[in-house]
Wavefront OBJ file of the C-alpha trace (Angstrom):
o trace
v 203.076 -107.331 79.475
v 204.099 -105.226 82.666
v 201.902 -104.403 85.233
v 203.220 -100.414 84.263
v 203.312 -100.301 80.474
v 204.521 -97.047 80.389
v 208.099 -97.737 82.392
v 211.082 -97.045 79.410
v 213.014 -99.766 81.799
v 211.832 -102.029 84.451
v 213.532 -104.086 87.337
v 212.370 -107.039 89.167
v 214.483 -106.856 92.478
v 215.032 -110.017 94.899
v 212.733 -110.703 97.559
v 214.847 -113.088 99.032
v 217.856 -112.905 102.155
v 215.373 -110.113 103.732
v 215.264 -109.679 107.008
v 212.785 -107.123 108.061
v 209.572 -105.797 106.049
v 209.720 -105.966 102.148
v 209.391 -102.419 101.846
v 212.156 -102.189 103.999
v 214.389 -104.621 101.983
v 213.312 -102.556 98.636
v 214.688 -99.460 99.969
v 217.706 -101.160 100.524
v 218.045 -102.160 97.591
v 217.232 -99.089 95.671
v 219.744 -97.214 97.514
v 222.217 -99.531 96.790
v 221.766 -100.139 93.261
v 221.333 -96.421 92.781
v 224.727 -96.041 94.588
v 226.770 -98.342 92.402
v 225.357 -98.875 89.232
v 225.702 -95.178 87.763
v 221.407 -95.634 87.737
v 218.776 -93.648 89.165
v 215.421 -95.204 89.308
v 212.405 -95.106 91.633
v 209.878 -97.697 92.945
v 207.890 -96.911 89.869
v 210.776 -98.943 87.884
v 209.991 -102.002 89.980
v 207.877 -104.303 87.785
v 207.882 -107.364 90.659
v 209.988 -108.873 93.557
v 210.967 -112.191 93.657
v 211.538 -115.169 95.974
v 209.189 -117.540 98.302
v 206.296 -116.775 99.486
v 205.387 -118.261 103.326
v 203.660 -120.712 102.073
v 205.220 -124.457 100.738
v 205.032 -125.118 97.485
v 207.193 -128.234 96.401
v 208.101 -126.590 93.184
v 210.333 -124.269 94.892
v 213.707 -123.856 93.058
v 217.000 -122.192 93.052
v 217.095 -121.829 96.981
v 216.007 -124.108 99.779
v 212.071 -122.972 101.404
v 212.923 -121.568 104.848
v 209.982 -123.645 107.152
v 211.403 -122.579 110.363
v 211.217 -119.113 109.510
v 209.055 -118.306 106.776
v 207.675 -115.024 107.971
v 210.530 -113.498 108.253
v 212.772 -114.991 105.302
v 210.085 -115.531 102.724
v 207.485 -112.936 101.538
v 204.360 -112.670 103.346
v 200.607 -111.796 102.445
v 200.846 -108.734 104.117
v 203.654 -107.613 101.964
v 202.565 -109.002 99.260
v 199.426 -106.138 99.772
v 201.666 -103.596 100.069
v 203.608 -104.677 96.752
v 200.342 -104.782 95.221
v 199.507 -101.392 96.356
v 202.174 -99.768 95.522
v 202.563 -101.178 91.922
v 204.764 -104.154 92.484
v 203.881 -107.599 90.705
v 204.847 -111.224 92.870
v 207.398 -113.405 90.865
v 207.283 -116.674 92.540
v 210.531 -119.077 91.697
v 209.034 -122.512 90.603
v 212.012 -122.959 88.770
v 212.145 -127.039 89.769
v 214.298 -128.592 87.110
v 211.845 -131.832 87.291
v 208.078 -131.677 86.983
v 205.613 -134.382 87.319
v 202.120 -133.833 86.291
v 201.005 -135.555 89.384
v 203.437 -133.045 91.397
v 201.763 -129.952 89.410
v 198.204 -131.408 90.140
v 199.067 -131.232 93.962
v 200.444 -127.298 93.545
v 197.195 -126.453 91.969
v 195.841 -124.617 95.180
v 199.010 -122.701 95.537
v 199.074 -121.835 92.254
v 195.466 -120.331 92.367
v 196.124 -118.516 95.721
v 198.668 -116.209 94.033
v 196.952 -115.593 90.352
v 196.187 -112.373 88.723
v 197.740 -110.114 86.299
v 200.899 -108.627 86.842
v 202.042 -111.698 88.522
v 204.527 -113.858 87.265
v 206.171 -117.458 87.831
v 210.157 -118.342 86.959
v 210.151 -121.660 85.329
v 212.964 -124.152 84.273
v 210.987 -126.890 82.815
v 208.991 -126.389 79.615
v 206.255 -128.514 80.077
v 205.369 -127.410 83.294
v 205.484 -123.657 81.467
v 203.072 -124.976 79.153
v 200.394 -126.288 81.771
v 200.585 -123.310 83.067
v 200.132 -121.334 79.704
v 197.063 -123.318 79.227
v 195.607 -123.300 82.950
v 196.590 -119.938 84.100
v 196.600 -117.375 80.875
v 196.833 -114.070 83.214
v 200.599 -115.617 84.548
v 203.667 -113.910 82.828
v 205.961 -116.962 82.654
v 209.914 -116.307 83.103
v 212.683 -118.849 81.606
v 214.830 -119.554 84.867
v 218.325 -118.487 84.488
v 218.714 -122.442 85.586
v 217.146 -123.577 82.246
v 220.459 -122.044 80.645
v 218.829 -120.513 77.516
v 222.600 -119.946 76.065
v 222.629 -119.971 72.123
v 220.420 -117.926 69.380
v 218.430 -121.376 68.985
v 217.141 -121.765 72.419
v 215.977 -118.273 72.788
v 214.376 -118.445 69.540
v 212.617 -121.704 70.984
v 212.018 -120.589 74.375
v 210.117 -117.244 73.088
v 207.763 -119.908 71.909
v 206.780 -120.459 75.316
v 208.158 -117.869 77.752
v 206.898 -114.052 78.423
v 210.572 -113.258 79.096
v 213.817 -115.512 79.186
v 216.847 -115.047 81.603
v 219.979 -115.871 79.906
v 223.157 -117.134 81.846
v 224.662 -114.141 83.456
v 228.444 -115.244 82.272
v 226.632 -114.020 78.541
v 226.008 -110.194 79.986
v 230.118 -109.809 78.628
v 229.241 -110.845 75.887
v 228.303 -108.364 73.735
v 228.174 -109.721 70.306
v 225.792 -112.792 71.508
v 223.440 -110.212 73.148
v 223.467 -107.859 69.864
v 222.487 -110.644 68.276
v 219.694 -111.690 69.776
v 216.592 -110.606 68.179
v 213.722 -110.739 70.853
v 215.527 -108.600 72.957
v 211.955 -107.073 74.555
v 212.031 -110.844 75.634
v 214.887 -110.956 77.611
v 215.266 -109.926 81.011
v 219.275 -109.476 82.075
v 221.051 -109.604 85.721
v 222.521 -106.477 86.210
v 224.664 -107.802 89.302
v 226.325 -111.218 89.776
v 227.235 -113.972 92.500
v 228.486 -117.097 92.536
v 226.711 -118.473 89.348
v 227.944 -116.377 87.028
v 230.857 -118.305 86.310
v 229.917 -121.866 87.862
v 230.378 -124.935 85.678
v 228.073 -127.015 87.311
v 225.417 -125.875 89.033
v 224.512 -129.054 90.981
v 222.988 -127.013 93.775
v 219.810 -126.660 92.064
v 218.856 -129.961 91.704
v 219.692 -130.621 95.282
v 217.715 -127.541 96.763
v 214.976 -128.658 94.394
v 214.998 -132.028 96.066
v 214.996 -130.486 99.419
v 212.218 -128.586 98.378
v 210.333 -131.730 97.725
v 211.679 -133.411 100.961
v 213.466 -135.761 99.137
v 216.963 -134.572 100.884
v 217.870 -132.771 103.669
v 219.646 -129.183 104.420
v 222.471 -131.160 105.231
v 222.679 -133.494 101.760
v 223.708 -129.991 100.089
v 226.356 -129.920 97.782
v 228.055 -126.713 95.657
v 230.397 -127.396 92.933
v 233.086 -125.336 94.877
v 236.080 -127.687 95.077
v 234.864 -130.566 92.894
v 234.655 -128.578 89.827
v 237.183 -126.357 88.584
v 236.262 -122.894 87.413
v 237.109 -120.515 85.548
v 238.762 -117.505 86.253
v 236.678 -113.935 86.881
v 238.014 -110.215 86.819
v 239.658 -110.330 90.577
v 239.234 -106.154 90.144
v 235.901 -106.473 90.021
v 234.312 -105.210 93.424
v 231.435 -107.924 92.856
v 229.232 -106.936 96.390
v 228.969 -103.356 95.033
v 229.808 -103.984 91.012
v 226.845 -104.147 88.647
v 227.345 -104.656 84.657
v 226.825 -101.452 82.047
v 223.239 -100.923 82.055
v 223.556 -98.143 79.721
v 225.309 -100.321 77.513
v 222.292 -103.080 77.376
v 219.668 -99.931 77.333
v 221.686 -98.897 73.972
v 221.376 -102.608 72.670
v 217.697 -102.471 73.168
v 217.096 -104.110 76.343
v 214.322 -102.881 78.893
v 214.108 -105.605 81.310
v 216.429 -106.094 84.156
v 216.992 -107.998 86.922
v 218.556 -107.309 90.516
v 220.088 -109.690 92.647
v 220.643 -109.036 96.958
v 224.154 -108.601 97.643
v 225.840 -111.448 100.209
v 226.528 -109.079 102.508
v 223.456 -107.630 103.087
v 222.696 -107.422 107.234
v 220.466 -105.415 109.520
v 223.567 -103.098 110.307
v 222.830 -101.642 106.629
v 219.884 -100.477 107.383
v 220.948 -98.825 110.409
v 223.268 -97.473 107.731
v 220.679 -96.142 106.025
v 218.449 -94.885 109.273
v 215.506 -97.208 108.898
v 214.620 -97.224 112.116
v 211.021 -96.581 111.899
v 208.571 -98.782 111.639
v 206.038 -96.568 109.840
v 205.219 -97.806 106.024
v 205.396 -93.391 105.448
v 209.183 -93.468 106.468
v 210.021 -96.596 104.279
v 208.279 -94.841 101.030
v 210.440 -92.075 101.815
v 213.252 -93.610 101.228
v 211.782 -95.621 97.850
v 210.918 -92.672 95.872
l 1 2 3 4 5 6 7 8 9 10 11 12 13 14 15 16 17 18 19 20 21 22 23 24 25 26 27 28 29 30 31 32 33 34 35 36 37 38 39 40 41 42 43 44 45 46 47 48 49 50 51 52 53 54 55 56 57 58 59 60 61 62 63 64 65 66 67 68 69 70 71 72 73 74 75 76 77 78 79 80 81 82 83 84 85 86 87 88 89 90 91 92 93 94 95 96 97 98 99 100 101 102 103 104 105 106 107 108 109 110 111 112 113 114 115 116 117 118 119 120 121 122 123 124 125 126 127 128 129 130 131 132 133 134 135 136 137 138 139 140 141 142 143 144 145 146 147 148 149 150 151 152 153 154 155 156 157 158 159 160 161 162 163 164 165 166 167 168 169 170 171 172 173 174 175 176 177 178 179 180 181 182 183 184 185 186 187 188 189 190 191 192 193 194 195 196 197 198 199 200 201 202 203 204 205 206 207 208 209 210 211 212 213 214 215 216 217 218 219 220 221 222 223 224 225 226 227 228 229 230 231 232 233 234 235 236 237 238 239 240 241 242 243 244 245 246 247 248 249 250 251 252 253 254 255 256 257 258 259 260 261 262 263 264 265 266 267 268 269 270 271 272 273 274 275 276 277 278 279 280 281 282 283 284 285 286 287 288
């Protein structure tokens, strides 16, 4: 199902809050992750990036499309080339909670632009999963985390219809539900966490969704914080630089992974980390 069958683990890192090259943004995070998470992988590990690409798609979900920007915010073609060249699959989010056959019909040239193997689209709603199944068969289709895939039931339902299935991250500390699941090759776990790990509502979604589809604007956004209480995380935790047991999930059986950009994340860390050429050589340096 990977574009590397032969990786005993595999990562798909964020594409998105870059803010220079992709291969630039990978070796950040490599070195980070590698720092913190008692890990040591390669780019070889890296199965696909996700995010945007520069071009609109009303289907985007989980984030709001950068237009003024897209170049340097979303992922280009000419990244996208060098992913492909070095190994690295696209994940596109079209995790839209609501999906119209009409608004499908109209993402149809999108959709072809970016199709091949090893490519794969994050989906929340299952119908629009199963157009795709049926339209675009090379596509490796990922449950969104948004779709909230959180008892034994839904995964067994959702394996139905999804190559791999993201599970809320608040379930990574909980061991005995993630023992218990039985297509664990199917499931794909966060390794690090932000703010929706413990959020009770989630009703940013639905708005960037509709500001995806220019039905709102940047400024009708709305975040549960304040209007929804929460609950309670580990105030120990160092959560910019913490990521869960990976060992621990290896052990369990899982072998797919996913890596989230930390918040603070800023061109001083790559001074940081002496990226200061502008040579694809120096950048592969650092990634293997």
């Amino acid at each position: 199902m990977e574009s590397n069958p032969s990786r005993a683990s595999s990562y798909s890192f964020s594409g998105r809050l870059k803010n220079s090259h992709i291969s630039e943004h990978i070796a950040y995070l490599l070195e980070h992750f590698n720092r913190y998470s008692g890990q040591h992988i390669s780019i070889n590990d890296i199965d696909s990036v996700f995010g945007f690409t520069d071009r609109y798609c009303s289907l985007y979900g989980g984030r709001s499309f950068n237009a003024y920007e897209p170049a340097r915010i979303q992922i280009t073609d000419d990244e996208i080339s060098w992913m492909y060249d070095v190994g690295i699959g696209l994940k596109i989010a079209l995790s839209a909670p609501k999906v119209s056959r009409k608004e499908y019909l109209a993402c149809r040239t999108y959709l072809d632009r970016y199709y091949r193997k090893g490519n794969t689209l994050i989906i929340t709603n299952d119908r629009f999963a199963e157009w795709i199944r049926e339209d675009y068969p090379d596509y490796l289709i990922e449950a969104s985390v948004i779709r909230n895939t959180d008892s034994q039931e839904a995964i067994k339902s959702a394996a139905q219809i999804y190559d791999y299935i993201v599970v809320p991250i608040i379930l990574n500390d909980d061991s005995n539900f993630l023992g218990n699941i039985e297509e664990k090759k199917k499931i794909r776990l966060f390794v690090n966490a932000e703010c929706s790990y413990n959020c009770p509502s989630r009703i940013c979604y639905s708005v960037q969704s509709n500001i995806n589809k220019r039905k709102k604007t940047t400024e009708e956004f709305k975040c549960s914080v304040g209007l929804v209480p929460r609950t309670q995380v580990d105030a120990e935790r160092d959560w910019e630089n913490w990521y869960f047991d990976i060992d621990a999930y290896i052990q369990m059986g899982f072998r797919s992974f996913k890596v989230l950009t930390p918040k603070f994340y800023s061109s001083l860390v790559y001074d940081s980390m002496k990226l200061s050429s502008n040579t694809e050589t120096d950048h592969l340096a650092v990634l293997t």
